[in-house]
C-alpha positions as CSV (number, residue, x, y, z in Angstrom):
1,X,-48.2,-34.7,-6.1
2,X,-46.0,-31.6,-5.4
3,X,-47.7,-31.2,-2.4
4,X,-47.2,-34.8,-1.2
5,X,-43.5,-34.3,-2.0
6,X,-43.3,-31.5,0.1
7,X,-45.0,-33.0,3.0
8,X,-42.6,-35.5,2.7
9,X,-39.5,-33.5,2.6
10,X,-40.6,-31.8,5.5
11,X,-41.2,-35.5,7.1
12,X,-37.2,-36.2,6.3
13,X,-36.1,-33.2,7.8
14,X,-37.8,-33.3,11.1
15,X,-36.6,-37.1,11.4
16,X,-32.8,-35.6,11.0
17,X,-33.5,-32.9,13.4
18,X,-34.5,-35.1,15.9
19,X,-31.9,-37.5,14.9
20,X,-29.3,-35.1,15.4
21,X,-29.9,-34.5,19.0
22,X,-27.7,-35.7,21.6
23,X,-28.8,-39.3,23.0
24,X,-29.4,-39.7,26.3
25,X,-26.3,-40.6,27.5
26,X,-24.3,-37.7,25.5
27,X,-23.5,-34.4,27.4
28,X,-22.5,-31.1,25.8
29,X,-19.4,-29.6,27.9
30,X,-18.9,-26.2,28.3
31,X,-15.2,-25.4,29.4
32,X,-14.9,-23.8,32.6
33,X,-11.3,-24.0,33.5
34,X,-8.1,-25.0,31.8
35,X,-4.5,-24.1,32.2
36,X,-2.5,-24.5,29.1
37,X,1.2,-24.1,30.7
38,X,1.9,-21.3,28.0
39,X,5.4,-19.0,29.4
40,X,9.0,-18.9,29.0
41,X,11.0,-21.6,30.6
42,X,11.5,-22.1,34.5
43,X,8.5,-20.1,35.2
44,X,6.8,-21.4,38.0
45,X,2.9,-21.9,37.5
46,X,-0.1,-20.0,37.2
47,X,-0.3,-18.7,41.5
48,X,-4.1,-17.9,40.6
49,X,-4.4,-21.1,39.2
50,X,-2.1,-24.1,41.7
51,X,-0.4,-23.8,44.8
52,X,1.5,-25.9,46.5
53,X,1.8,-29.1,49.2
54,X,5.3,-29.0,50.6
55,X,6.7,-31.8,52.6
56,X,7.3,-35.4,52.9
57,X,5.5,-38.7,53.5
58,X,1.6,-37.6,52.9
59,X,1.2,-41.0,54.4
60,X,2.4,-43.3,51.4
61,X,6.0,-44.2,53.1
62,X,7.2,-41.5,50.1
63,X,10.8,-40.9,50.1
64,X,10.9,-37.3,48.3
65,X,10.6,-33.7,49.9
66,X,7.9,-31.7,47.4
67,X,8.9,-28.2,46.9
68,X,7.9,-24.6,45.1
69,X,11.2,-24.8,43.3
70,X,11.6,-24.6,39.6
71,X,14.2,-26.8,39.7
72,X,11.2,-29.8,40.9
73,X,8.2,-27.8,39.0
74,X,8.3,-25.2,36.0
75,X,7.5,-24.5,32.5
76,X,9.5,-25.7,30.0
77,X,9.4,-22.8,27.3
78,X,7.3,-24.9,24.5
79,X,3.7,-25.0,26.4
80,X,4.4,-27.6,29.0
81,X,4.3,-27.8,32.4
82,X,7.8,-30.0,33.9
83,X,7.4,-31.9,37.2
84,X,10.7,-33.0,38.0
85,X,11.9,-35.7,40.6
86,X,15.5,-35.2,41.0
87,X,17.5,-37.5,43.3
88,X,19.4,-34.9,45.6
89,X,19.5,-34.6,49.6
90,X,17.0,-31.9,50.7
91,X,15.0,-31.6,54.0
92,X,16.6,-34.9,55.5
93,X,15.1,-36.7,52.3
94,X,17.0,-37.8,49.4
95,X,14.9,-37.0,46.6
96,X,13.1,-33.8,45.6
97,X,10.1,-33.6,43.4
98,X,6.8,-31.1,43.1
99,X,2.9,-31.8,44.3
100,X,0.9,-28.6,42.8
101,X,-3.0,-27.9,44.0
102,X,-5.7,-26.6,43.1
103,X,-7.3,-26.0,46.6
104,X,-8.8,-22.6,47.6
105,X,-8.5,-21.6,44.2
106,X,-10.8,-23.8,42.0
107,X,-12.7,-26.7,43.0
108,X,-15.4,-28.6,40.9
109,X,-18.3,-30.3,41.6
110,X,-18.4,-32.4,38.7
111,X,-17.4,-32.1,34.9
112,X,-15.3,-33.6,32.2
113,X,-11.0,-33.2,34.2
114,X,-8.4,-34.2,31.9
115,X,-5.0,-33.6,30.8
116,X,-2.6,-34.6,28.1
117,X,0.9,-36.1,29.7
118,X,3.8,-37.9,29.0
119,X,5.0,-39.8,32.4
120,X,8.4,-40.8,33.5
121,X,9.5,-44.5,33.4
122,X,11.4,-46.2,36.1
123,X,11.2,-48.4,39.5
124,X,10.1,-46.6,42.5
125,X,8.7,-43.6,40.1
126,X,4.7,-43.1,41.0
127,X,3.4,-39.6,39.3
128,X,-0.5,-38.6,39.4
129,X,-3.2,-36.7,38.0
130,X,-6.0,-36.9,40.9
131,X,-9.3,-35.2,42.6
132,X,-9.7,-34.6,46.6
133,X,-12.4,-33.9,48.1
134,X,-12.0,-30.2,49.7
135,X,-13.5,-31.3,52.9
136,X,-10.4,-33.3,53.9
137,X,-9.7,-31.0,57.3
138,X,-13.4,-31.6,58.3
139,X,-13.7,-34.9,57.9
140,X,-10.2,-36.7,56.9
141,X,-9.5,-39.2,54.1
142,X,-11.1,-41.7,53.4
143,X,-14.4,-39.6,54.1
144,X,-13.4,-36.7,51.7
145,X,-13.3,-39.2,49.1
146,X,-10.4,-39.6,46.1
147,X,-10.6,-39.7,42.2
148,X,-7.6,-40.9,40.6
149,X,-7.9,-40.3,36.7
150,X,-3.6,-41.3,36.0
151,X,-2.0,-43.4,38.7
152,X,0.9,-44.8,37.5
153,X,3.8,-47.2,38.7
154,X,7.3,-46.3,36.6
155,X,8.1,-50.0,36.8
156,X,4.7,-51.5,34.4
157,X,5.3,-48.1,31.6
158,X,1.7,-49.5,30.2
159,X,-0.4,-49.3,32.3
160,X,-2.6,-46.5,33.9
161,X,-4.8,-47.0,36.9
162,X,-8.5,-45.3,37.6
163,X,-9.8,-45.7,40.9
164,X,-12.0,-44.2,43.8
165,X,-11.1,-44.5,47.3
166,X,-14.2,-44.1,49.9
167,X,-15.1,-44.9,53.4
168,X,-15.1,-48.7,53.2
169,X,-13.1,-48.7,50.2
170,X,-9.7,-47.1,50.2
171,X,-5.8,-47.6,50.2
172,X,-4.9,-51.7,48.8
173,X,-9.0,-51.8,48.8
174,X,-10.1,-48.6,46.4
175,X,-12.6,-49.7,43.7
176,X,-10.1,-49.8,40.4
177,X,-9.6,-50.9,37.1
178,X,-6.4,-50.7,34.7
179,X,-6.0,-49.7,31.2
180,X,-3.0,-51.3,29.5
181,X,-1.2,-49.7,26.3
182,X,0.0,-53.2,25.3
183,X,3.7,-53.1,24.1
184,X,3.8,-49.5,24.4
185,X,4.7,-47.1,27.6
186,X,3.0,-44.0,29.1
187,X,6.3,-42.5,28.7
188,X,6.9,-42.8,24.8
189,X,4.4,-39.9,23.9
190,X,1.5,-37.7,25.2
191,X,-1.8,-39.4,26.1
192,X,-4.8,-37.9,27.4
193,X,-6.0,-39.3,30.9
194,X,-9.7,-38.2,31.7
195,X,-12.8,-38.7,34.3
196,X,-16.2,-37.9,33.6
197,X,-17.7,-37.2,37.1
198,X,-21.5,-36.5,36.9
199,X,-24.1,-37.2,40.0
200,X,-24.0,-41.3,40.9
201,X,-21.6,-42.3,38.4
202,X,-17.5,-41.4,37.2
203,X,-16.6,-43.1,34.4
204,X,-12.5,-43.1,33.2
205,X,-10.9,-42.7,29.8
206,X,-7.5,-43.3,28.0
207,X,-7.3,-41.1,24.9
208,X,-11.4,-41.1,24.9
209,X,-11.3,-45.1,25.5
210,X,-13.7,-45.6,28.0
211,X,-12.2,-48.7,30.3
212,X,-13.9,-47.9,34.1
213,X,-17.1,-46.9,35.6
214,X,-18.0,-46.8,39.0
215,X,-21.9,-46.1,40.9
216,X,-23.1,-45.6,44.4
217,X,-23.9,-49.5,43.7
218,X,-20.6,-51.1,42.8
219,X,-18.8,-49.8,46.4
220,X,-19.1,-51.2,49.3
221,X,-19.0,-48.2,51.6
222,X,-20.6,-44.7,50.9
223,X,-20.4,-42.6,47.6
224,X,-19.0,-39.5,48.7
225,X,-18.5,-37.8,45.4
226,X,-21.0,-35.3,45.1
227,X,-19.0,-32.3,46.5
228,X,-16.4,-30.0,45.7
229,X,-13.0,-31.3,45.1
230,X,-9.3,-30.1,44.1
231,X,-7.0,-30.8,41.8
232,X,-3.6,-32.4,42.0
233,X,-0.5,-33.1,40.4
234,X,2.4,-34.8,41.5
235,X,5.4,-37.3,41.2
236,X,6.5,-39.2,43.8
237,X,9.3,-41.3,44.6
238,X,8.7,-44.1,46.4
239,X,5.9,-45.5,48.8
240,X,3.6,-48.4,49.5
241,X,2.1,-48.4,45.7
242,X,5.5,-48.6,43.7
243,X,8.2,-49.4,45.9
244,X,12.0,-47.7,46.4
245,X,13.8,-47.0,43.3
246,X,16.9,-49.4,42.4
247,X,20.0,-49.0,40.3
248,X,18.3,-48.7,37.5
249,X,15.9,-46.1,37.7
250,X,18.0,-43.1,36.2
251,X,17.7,-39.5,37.9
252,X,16.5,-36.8,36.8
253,X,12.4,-37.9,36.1
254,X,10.0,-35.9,34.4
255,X,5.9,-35.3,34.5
256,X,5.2,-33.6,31.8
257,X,1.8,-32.1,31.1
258,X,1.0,-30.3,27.9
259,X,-2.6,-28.6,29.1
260,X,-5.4,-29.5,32.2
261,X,-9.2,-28.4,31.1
262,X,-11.9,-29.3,33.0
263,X,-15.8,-29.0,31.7
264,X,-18.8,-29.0,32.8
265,X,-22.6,-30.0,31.9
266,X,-24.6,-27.0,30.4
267,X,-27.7,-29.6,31.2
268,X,-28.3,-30.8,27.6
269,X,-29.1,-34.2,27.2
């Protein structure tokens, strides 16, 4: 008898072994990168960590002039990172704002990206948290291929935007869906915005709400997303996606991002 309860015991705990492992579509993420925007106020970034695109346009119809300025991107003293569109003449443009990069310095092939941000509000306002593919020089957008994880217009505070833009597939016609906060607005509090991006599939999450996924099958052109890609971060005023800003959209606007951390698949499944 005492050896029948043994034998069973041992029967139990190898059913919650086995029971404890990670289901086959679980990953275990090991962190590989992060930036935690930790540093007195109106430090600039991390330079081993984001440079900088400076200019206009970046063929959207954008109004602002992105600079290396902390007046348009610093820290602000309490562990987050301020991107600042500030309504100003500057370069022939009347607004200033910041779009930081990862390029040259780290770029992933696949992982877990995310960040915790709280976005600005207002018409005309169009911030971004986004992946390009690295090859962009060789082979030009769409072919590089685009991840956006937050894509936002000031003017709907509630809703976020995940979407992939491809050969076939790209500007008005990217493969997207929408995740919508209801009565509440991006810009009342932090929210994490996140892409898992593994071989053949990206899915999106809002605070760990999965809302969007996307596989070589569900576009319409090729899947280009098995490469290295950059990070970016940005606000931009104006442009084909949100429109100009309008009497009411007050001046200045702030991206602010508490941390970025990107992971990646140790190969446990």
């Amino acid at each position: 008898m005492y050896k029948a309860l043994l034998n069973v015991l041992a029967l139990v705990v190898l059913v919650s072994r086995l029971n404890a492992q990670p289901g086959p579509t679980e990953r275990t993420w090991v962190l590989v990168w992060q930036d935690e925007f930790d540093g007195p106020a109106g430090q600039l970034p991390d330079p081993s960590s984001w440079g900088y695109d400076i200019g206009t346009d970046w063929g959207n119809g954008q109004l602002e002039w992105t600079t290396d300025r902390a007046e348009n991107v610093s820290l602000d003293g309490n562990g987050n990172l301020r991107l600042t569109a500030r309504q100003e003449n500057w370069q022939g443009c009347q607004y200033t704002s910041a779009r930081i990069v990862t390029r040259g310095l780290f770029e992933p092939v696949h992982g877990r990206v995310e960040a915790r941000m709280q976005l600005p509000v207002g018409q005309g306002l169009w911030p971004a948290f986004w992946l390009l593919g690295a090859d962009i020089t060789e082979v030009g957008w769409p072919q590089c291929g685009e991840i956006d994880i937050m894509e936002y217009r000031g003017q709907q505070p509630s809703i976020n935007w995940g979407t992939v833009h491809g050969p076939g597939y790209s500007g008005g016609g990217g493969f997207s869906q929408i995740f919508d906060l209801g009565d509440a607005g991006f810009h009342q509090g932090f929210h994490t915005f996140r892409v898992d991006w593994s071989p053949g599939a990206i899915e999106w999450r809002v605070d760990d709400i999965l809302y969007h996924t996307v596989s070589p099958q569900d576009v319409p052109g090729q899947w280009v997303f098995d490469h290295p890609f950059y990070i970016i971060l940005n606000i931009a005023v104006g442009g084909t996606f949100v429109g100009a800003p309008d009497e009411c959209t007050r001046f200045p606007q702030t991206l602010l991002v508490d941390w970025v951390r990107v992971y990646q698949d140790d190969g446990t499944r």
